[in-house]
C-alpha positions as CSV (number, residue, x, y, z in Angstrom):
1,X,0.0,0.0,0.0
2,X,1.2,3.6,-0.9
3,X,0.8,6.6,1.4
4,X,-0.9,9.1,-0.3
5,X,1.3,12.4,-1.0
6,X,-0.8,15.1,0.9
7,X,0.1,17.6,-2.0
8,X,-1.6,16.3,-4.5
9,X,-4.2,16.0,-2.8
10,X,-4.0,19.6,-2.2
11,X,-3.3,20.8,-5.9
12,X,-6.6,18.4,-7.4
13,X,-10.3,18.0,-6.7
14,X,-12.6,15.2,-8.1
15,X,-16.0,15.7,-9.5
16,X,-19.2,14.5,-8.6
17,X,-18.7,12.7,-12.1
18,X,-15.5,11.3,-11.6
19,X,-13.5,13.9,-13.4
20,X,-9.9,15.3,-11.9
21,X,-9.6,19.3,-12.1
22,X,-6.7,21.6,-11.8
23,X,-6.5,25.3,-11.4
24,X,-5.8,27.4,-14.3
25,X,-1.9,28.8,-14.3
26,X,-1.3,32.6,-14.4
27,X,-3.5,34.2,-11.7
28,X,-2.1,35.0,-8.8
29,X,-0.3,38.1,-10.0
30,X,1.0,40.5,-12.7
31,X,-2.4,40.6,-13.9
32,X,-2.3,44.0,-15.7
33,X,-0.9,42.4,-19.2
34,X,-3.0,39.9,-19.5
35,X,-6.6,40.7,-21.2
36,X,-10.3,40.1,-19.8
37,X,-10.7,37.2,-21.5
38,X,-7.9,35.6,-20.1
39,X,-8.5,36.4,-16.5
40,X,-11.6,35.2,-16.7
41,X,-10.9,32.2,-18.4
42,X,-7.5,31.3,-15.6
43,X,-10.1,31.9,-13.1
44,X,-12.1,28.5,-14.0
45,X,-10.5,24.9,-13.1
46,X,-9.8,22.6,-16.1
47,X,-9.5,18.8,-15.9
48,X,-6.4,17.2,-16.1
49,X,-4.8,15.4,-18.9
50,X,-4.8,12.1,-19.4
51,X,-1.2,11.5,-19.5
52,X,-1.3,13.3,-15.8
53,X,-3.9,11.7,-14.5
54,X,-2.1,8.2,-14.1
55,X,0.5,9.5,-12.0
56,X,-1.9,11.7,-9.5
57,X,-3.8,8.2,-9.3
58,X,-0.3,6.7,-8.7
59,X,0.5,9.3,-6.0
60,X,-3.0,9.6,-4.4
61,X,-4.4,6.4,-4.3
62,X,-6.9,6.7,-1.5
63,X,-8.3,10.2,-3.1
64,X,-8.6,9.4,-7.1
């Protein structure tokens, strides 16, 4: 049995539906460059790629 790495646990939620999410990059600051459209689009999680998703299942067994 693995322990399950507390950060990743932090850094990803799970939908209702079964889906992983991650947080959008490029919000937290030097926000005056970027447009509308892109702050409000950073401002929305997105799911994670497949290719990731194995190793956050690998490193959070118990969670995903």
């Amino acid at each position: 049995m693995h322990k399950t790495r507390k950060s990743i646990v932090k850094r990803f939620k799970i939908t209702g539906s079964g889906k992983v999410m991650r947080r959008t990059a490029g919000k937290r600051h030097l926000l005056r460059k970027l447009s509308k459209k892109q702050k409000r689009r950073a401002g929305k999680d997105k799911p994670v790629s497949a290719g990731m998703l194995k190793q956050i299942k690998v490193a959070a067994p118990n969670k995903f």
